[in-house]
TORTISE-185316 format. One line per field, with one value per residue: residue number from 1; residue in three letters; chain; x, z, y of N, C-alpha, C, CB in turn. Coordinates in pm, 1 decimal, m for minus. Each point is the difference from the previous one (the first is absolute). Glycine has a CB too. Layout:
BEGIN
seq: NUM,...
type: ALA,...
mol: A,...
nxx: X,...
nzz: Z,...
nyy: Y,...
caxx: X,...
cazz: Z,...
cayy: Y,...
cxx: X,...
czz: Z,...
cyy: Y,...
cbxx: X,...
cbzz: Z,...
cbyy: Y,...
END
This chain:
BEGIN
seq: 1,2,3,4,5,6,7,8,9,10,11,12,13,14,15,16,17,18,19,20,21,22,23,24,25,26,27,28,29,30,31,32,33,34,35,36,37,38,39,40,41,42,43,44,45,46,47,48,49,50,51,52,53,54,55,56,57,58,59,60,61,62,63,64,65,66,67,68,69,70,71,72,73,74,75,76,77,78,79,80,81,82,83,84,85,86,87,88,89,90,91,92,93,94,95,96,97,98,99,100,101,102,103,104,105,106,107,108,109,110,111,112,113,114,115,116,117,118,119,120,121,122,123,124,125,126,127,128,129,130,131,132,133,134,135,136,137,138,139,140,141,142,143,144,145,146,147,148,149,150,151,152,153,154
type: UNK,UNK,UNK,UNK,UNK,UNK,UNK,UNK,UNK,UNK,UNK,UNK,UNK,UNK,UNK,UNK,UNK,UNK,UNK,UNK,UNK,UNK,UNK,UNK,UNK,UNK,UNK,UNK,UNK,UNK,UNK,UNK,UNK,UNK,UNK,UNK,UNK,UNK,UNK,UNK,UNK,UNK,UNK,UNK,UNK,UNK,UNK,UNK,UNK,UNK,UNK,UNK,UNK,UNK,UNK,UNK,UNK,UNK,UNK,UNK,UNK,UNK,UNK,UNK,UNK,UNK,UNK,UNK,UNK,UNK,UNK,UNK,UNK,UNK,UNK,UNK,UNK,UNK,UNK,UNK,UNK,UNK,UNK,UNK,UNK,UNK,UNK,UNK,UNK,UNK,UNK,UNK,UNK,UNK,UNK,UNK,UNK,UNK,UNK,UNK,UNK,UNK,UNK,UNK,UNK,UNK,UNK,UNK,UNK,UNK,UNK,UNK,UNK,UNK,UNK,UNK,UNK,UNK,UNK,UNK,UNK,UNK,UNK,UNK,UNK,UNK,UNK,UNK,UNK,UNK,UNK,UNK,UNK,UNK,UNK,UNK,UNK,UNK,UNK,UNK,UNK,UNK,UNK,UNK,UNK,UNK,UNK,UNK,UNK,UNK,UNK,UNK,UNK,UNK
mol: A,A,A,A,A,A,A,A,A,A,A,A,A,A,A,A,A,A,A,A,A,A,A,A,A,A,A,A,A,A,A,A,A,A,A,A,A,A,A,A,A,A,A,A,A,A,A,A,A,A,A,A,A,A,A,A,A,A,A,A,A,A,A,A,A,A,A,A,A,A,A,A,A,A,A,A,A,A,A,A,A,A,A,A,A,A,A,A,A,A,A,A,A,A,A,A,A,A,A,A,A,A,A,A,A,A,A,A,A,A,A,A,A,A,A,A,A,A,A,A,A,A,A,A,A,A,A,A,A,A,A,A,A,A,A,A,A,A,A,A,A,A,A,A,A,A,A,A,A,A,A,A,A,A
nxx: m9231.6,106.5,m139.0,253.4,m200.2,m102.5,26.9,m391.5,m72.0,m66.7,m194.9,m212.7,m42.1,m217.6,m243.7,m38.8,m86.8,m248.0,15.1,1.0,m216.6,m157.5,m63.5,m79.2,m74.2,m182.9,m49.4,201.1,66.8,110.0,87.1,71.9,80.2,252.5,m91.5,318.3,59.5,313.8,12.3,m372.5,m137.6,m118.3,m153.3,47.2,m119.3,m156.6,m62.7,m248.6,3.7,m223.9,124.5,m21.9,m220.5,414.0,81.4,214.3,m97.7,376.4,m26.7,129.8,m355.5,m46.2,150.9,23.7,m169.9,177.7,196.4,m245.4,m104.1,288.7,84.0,m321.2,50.5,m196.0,346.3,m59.5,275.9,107.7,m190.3,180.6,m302.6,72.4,m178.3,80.4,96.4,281.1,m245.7,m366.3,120.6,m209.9,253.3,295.2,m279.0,125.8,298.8,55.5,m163.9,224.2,174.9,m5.6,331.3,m67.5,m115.0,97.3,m240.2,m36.1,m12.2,216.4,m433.9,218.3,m385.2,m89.7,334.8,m144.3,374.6,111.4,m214.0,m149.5,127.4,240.4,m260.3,286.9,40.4,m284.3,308.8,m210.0,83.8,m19.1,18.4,230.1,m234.4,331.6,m164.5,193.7,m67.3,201.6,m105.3,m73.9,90.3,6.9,m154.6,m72.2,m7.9,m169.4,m198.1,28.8,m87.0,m353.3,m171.4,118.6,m48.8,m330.2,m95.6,96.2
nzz: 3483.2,127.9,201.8,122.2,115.1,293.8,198.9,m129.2,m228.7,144.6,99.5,m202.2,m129.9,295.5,m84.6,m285.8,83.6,170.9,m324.3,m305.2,264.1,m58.8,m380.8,46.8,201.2,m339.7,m183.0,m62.2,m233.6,277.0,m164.0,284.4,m86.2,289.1,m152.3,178.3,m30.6,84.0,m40.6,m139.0,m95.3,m70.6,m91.9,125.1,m231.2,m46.4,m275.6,m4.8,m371.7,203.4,262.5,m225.9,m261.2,m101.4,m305.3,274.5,302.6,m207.8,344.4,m197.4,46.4,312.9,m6.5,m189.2,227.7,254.2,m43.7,m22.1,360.9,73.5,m130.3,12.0,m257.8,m221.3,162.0,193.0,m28.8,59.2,m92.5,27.1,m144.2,350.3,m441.1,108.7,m246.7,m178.3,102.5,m165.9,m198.3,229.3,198.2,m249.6,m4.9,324.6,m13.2,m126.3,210.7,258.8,m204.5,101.9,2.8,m45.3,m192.9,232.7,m246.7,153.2,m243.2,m308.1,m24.6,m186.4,m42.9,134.1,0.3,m160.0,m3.1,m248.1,m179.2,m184.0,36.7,15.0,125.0,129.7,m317.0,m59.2,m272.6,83.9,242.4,146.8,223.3,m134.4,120.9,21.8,m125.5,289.0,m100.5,314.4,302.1,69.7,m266.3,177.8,105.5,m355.4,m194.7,289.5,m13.6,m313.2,78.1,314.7,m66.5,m352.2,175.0,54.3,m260.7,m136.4
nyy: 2982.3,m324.7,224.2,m196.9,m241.3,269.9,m256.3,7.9,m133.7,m155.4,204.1,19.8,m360.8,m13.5,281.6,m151.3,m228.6,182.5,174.5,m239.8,m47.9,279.6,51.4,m208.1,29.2,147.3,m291.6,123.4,m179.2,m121.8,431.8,1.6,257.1,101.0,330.0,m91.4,335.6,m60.7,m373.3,14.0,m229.6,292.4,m226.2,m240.1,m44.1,m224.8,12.4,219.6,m100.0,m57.2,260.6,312.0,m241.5,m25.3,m240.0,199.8,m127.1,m26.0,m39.2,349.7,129.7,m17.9,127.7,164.0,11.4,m44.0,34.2,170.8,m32.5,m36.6,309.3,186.3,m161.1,m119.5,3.4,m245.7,303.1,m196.6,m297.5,m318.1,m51.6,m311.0,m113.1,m317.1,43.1,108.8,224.1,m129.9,150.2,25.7,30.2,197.4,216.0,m75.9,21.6,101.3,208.8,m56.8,157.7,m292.3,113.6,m322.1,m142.2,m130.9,m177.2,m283.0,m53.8,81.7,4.6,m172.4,150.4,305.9,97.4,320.6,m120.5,m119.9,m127.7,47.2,296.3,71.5,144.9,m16.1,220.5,210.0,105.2,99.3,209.4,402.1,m312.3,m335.4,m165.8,60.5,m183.2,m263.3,m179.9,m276.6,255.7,m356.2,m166.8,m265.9,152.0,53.1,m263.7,m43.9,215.5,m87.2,m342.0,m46.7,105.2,m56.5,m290.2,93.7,183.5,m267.9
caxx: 117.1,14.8,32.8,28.8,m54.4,59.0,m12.9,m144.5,m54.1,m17.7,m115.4,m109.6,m46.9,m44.9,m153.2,m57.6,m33.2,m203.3,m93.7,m16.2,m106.8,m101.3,m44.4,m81.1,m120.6,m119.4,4.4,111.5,169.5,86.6,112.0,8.3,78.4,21.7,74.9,51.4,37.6,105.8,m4.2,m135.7,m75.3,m109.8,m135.7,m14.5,m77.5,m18.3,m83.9,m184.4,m73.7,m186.8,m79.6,m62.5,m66.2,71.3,100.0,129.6,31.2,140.7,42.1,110.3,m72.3,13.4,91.3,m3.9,m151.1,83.9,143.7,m16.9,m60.8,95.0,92.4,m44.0,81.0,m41.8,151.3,63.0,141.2,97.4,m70.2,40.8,m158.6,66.4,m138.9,m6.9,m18.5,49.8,m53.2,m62.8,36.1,m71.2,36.1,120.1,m43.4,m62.4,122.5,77.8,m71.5,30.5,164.8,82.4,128.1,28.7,m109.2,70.1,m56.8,10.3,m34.1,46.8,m125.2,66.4,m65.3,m52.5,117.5,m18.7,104.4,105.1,m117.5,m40.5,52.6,103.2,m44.0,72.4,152.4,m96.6,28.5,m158.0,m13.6,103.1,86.7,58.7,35.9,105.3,m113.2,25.8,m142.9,11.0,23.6,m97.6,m121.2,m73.2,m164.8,m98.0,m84.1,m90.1,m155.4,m85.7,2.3,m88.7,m169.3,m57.0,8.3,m111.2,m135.9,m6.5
cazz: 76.0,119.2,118.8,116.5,61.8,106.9,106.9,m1.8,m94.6,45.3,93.0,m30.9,m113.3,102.8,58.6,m110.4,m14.9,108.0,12.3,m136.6,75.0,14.6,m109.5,21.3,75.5,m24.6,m150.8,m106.7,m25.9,140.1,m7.4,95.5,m52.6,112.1,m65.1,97.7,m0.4,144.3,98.7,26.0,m85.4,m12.2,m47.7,m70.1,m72.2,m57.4,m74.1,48.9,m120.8,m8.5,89.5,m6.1,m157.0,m48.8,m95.7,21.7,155.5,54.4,134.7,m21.8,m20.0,164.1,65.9,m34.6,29.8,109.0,30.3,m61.2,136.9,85.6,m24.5,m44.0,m172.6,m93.3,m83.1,134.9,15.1,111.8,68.6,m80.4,m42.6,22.0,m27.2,m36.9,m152.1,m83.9,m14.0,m140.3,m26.5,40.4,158.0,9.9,m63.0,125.6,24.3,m110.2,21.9,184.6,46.3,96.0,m10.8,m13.3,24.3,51.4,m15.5,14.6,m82.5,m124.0,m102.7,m150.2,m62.1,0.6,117.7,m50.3,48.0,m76.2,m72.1,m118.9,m4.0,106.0,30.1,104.5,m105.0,m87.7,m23.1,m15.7,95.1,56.8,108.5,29.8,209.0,m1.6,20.6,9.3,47.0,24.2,137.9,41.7,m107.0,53.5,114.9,m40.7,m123.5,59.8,51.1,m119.9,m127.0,78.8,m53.1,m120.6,m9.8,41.1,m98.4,m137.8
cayy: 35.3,m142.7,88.3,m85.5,m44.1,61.1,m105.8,21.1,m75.2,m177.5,69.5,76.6,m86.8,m131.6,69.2,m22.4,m165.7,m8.6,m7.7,m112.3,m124.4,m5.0,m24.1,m142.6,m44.8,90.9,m50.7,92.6,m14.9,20.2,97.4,127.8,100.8,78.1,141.6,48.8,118.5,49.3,m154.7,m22.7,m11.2,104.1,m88.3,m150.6,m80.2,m120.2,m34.7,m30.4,17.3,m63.4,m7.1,186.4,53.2,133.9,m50.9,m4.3,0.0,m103.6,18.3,116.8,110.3,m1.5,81.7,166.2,106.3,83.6,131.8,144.1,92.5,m3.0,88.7,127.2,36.7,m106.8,m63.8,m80.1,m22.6,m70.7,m78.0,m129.2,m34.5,m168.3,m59.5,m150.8,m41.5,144.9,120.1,20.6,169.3,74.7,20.4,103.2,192.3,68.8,55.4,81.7,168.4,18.3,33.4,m89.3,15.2,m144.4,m149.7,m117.9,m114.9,m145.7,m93.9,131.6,m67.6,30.0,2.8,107.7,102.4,152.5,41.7,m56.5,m108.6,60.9,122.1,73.3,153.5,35.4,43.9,106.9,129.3,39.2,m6.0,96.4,28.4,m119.8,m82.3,m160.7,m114.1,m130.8,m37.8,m153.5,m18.2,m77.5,m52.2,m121.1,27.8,66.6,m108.8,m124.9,30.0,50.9,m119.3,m33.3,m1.0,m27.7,m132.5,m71.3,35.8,m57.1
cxx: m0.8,1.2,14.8,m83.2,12.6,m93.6,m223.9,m88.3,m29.9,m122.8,m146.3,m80.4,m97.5,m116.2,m94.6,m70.0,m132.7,m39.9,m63.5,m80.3,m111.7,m105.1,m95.2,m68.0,m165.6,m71.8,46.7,99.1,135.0,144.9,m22.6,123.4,22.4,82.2,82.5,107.6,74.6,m35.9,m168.3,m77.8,m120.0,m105.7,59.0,m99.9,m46.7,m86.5,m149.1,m85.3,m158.9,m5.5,m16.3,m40.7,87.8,116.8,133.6,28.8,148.9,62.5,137.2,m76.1,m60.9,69.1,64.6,m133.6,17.2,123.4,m31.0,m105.3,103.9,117.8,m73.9,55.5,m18.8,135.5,3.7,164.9,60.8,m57.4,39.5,m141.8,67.7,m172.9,20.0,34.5,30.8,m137.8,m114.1,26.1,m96.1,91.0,165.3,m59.2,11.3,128.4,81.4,m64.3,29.3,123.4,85.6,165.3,m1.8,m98.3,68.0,m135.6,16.3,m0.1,12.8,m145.3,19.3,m118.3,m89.9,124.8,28.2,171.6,125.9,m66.9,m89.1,m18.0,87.1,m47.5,69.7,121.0,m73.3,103.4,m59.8,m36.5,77.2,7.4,23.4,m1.9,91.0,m92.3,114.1,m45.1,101.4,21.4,m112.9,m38.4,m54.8,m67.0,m72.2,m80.9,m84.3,m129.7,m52.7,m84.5,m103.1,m137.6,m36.2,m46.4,m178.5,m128.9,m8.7,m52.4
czz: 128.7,62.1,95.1,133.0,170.9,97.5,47.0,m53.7,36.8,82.4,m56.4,m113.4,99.0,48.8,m108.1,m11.6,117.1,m52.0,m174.9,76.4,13.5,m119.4,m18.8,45.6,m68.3,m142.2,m136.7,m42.7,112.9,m78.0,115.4,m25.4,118.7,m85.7,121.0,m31.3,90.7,83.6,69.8,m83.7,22.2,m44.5,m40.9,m78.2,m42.3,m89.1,49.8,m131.1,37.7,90.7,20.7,m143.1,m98.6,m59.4,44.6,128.1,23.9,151.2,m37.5,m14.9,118.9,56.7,m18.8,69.5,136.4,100.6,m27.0,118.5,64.0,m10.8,m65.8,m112.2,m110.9,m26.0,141.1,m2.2,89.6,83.7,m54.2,21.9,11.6,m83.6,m68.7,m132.9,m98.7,m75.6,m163.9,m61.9,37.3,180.1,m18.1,m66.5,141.3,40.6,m0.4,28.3,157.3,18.3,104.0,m67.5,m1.9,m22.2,33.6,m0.9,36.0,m105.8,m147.8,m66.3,m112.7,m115.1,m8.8,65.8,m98.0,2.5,m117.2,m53.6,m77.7,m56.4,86.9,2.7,67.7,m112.8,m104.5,m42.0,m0.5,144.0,78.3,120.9,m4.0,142.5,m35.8,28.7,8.7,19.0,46.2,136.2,71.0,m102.4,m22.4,67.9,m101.6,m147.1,86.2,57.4,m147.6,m65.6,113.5,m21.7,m147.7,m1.5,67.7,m61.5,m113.7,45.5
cyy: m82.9,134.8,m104.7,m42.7,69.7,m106.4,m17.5,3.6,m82.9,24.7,71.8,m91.3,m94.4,86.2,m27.5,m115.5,9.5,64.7,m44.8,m103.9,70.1,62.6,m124.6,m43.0,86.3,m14.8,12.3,m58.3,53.3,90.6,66.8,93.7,112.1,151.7,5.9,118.0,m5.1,m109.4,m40.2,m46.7,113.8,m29.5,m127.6,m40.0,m133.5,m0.9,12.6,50.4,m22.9,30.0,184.6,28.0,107.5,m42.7,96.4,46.4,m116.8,67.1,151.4,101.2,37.4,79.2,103.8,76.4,2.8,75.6,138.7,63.0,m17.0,146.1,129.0,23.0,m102.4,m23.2,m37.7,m23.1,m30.6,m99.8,m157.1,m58.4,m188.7,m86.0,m135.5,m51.8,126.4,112.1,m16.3,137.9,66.4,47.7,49.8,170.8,31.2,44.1,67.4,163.7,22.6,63.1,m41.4,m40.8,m138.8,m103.8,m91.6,m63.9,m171.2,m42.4,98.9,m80.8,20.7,1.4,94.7,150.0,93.8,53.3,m7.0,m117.1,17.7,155.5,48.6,137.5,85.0,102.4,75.0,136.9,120.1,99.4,171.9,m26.7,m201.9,m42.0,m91.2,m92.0,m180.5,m47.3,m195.6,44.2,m111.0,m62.7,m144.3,m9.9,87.8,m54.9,m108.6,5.8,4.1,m183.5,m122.8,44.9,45.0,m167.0,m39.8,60.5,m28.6,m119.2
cbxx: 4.7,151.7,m125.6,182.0,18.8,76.7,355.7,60.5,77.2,271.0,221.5,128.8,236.0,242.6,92.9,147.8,297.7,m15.8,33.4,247.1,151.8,106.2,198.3,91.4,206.7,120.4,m120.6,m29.9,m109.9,m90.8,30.0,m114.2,m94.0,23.9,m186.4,m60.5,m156.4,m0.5,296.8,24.6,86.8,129.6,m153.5,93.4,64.4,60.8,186.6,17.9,215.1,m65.6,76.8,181.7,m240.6,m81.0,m189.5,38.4,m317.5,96.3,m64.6,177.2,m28.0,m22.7,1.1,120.9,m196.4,m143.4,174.8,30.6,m242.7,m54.9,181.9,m33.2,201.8,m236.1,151.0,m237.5,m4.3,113.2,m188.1,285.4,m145.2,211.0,m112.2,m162.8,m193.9,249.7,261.6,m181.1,121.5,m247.8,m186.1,209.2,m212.0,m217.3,m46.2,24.6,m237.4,m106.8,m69.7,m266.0,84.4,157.2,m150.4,229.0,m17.9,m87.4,m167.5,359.7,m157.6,239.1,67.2,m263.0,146.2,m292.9,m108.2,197.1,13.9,m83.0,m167.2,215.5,m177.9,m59.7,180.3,m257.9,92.4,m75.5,m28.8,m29.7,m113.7,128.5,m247.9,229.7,m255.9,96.0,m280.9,101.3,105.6,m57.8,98.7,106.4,92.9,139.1,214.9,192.5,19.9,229.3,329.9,178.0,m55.1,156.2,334.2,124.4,m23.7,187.8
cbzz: m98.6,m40.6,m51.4,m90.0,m209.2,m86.2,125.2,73.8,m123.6,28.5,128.7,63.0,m193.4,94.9,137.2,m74.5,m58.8,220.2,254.9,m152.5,146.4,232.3,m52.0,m22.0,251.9,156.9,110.9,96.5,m252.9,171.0,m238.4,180.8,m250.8,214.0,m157.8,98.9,m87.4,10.3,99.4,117.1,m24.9,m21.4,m95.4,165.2,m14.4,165.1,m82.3,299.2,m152.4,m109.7,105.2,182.9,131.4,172.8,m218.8,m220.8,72.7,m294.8,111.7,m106.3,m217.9,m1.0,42.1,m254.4,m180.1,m69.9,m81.2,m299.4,29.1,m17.8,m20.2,194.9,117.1,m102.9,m232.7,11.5,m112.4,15.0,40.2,41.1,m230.2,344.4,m26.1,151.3,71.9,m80.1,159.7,69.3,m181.3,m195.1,126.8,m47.2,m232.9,76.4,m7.6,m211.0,m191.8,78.7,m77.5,92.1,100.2,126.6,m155.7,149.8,m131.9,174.0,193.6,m57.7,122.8,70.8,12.8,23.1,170.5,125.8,242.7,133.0,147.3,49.6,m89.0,m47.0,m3.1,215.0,15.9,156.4,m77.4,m147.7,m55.7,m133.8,173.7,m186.9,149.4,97.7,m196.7,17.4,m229.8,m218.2,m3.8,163.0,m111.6,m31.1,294.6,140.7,m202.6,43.0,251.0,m83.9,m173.7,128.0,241.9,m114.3,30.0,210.8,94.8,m135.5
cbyy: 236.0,m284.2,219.4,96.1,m191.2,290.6,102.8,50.7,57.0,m115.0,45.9,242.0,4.6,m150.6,210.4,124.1,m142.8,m17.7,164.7,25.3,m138.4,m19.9,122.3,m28.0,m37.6,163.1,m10.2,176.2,41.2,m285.8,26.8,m141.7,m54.4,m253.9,155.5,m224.8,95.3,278.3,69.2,136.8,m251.2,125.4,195.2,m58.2,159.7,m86.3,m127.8,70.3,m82.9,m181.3,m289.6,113.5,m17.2,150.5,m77.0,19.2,49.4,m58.1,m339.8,m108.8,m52.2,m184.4,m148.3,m51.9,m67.1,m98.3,m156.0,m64.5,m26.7,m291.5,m194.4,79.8,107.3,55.1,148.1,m140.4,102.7,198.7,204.1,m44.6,277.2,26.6,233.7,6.8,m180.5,m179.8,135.0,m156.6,m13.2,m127.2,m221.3,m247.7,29.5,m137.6,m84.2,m234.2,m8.5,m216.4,159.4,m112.6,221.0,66.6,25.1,71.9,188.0,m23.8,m170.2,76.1,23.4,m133.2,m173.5,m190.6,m172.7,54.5,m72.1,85.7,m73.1,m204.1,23.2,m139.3,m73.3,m258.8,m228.4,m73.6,m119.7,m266.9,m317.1,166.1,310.4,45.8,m24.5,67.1,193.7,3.9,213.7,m149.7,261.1,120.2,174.3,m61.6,26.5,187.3,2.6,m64.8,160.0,285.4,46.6,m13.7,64.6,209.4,m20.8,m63.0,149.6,107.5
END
């Protein structure tokens, strides 16, 4: 389900993106990821898999986890989930169970992306609660970090 581009996307896509650097500077797949609630951000995240020994420390699982402290709740209603790179499936279930109300993504991954690409989960019939979701906000910055330092670790 699209959802209209609001003036404070771009904005919250550009916090996302620092903190995808500072992923990087830490040797991580540079994703980042901003939860924000009623115009606040409440958690954030980045990629840290190797530097906490925890295959699903993606930067969107980060930041749920800490939204769900922040909000004392494991659902995160009425919340928009801003995150660099489209979403794996592991990382839309999460979503999907948080009950985050929106996603707004950068870069789409037509080869792992969970959203709209090699699965649609965002549309799942399966599924009992629907996030809106968009994705390319920013996505010529957010593919260029990514497609950068792969470049240089090849």
């Amino acid at each position: 389900m699209f959802h209209g581009l609001l003036l404070d996307d771009e904005a919250w896509m550009s916090c996302a993106l620092e903190l995808a650097c500072q992923a990087e500077q830490a040797g991580e797949v540079p994703v980042g990821a901003v939860l924000v609630k009623e115009g606040l951000c409440i958690a954030e995240g980045w990629n840290c898999p190797i530097a906490s020994n925890d295959a699903t420390a993606h930067a969107e699982i980060v930041a749920l986890r800490a939204g769900g402290l922040a909000l004392n709740n494991y659902r995160l209603v009425d919340t928009t989930l801003y995150v660099t790179l489209e979403p794996c499936a592991m990382c839309m279930a999460a979503i999907v169970h948080a009950r985050v109300k929106r996603l707004v993504f950068g870069a789409f991954d037509p080869k792992r992306g969970a959203v709209c690409n090699a699965l649609q989960l965002a549309d799942a019939e399966f599924l009992n609660h629907k996030v809106e979701w968009m994705g390319g906000v920013l996505e010529g910055e957010c593919s260029l970090l990514l497609k950068a330092f792969f470049r240089r670790r090849r």
